[in-house]
Every structure is written in C-alpha cells, then in structure tokens.
C-alpha positions in Angstrom: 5.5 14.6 14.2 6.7 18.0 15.0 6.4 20.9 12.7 8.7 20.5 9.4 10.7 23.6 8.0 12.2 22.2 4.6 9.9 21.5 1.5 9.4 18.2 0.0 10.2 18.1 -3.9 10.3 16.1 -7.3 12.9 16.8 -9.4 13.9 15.1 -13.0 17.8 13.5 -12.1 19.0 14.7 -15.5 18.7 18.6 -13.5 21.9 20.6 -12.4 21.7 19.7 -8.6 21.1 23.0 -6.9 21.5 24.3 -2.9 17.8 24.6 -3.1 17.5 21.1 -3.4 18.7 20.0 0.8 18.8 16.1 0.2 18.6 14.9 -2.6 17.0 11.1 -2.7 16.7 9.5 -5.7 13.8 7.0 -5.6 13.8 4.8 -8.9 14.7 0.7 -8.9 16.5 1.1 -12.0 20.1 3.6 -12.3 19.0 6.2 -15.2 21.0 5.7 -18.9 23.8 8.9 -19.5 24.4 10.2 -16.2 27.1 9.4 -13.5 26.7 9.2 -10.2 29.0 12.1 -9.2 27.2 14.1 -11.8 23.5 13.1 -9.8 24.5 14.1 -6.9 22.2 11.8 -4.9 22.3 11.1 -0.9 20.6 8.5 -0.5 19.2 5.8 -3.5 16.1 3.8 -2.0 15.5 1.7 -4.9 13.9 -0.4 -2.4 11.1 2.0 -2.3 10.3 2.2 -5.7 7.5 0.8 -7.2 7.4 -3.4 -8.0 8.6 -4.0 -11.4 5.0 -5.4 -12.3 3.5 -2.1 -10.5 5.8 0.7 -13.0 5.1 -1.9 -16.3 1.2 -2.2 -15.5 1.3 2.1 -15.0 3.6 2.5 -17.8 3.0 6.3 -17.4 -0.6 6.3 -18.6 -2.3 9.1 -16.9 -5.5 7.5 -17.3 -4.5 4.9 -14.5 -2.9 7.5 -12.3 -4.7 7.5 -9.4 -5.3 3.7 -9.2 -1.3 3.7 -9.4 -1.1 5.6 -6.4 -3.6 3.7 -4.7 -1.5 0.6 -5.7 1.9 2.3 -5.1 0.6 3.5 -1.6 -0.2 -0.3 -0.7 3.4 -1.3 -1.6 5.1 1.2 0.5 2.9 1.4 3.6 5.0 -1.7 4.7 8.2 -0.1 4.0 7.9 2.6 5.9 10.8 2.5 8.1 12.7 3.2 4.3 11.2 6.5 4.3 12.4 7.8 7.9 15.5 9.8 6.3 12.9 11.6 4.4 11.0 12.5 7.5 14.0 13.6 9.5 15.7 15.9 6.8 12.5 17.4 6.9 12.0 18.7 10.1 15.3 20.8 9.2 15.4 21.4 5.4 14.3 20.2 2.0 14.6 17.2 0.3 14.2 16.3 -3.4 12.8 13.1 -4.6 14.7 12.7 -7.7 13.3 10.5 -11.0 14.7 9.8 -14.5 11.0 9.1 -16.4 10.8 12.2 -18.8 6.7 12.2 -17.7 7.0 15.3 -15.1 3.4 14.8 -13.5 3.0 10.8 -13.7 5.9 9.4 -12.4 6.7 7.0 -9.1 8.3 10.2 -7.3 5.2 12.6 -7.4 3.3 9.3 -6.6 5.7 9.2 -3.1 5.3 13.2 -3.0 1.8 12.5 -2.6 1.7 9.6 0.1 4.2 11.3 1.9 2.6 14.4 2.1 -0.5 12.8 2.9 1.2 11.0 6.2 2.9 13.5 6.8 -0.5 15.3 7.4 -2.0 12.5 9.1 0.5 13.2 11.9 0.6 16.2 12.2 -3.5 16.3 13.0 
C-alpha cells in the first residue's frame, strides 16, 4: 500500500460536519434517532460493515469486554474486506471520518474499525 496523506478518524454523527473531516463514512447497521440525512452529511453508509446484531447486543458497550469485541468484530470484517476499499483509497489522498451514533466515545464499533484498519493498514505498509 503506498504511503497515505489523510488521517483516519471517529467522529460521534450527532457533530457539525466539518472540512477537517475529508469523507465522511458512517459505519453503524442501524440509521441514528433525531438526525436527517442532509444534516449527517455522510458519503458513504456501510451498514454492511457493521458489527452482527448478536456481536453489538453481546458488547452492549461494556468496556470490560472491549478487547474480546474487537477480536470478535475483527473476525467478522476480515471477510468483508473488499467493503472497506473506499476507506483505503480516500486515504492515500485525504482524511476520512468513521462516523457512530453510540454516545460511548471510546467503546464503540467505529474505534473498533479505527483499530483493525489501522492495524492492516500497517500490515501493508511493512
């Protein structure tokens, strides 16, 4: 993978979208309660990458089983990862935002795809 110039983010949907953001790909199953879709601002939506119904009730935010809800996340997505090649491409030229409606900041499906991107993202680049 060649070298990547933008910066891969989370960001809560509920947010003022801002130039900062580059593109902005909201990444929950589920369309969030209160908010239009001219007002998200979204690119792309690849509910399809979001985590399994039973994955996101098992998790239910509990930060005691964050990192076997990566582990278990990771598993789901490694075959879907022709879904993520937008990601990959927008970053080679500017940022993207991974955009979520859970209030939890820290646990949350799109840090979980923050992290396994990042870490294949790595794995290329080596």
């Amino acid at each position: 993978m060649s070298k990547l110039k933008g910066q891969l983010r989370t960001k809560r949907i509920y947010e003022s979208p801002s130039k900062d953001d580059g593109l902005r790909v909201f990444v929950e199953r589920l369309w969030p309660r209160g908010i239009s879709k001219e007002r998200a601002a979204i690119d792309i939506w690849l509910k399809d990458i979001a985590p399994s119904s039973e994955l996101r009730k098992w998790f239910n935010h509990d930060p005691s089983k964050w990192d076997e809800f990566k582990k278990r996340y990771s598993s789901e997505i490694k075959d879907k990862f022709g879904l993520l090649q937008p990601i990959y491409d927008a970053l080679k030229t500017g940022n993207v935002t991974l955009l979520y409606a859970s209030r939890e900041e820290k646990y949350n499906a799109a840090s979980a795809l923050e992290h396994f991107l990042l870490n294949s993202i790595r794995k290329k680049v080596k």
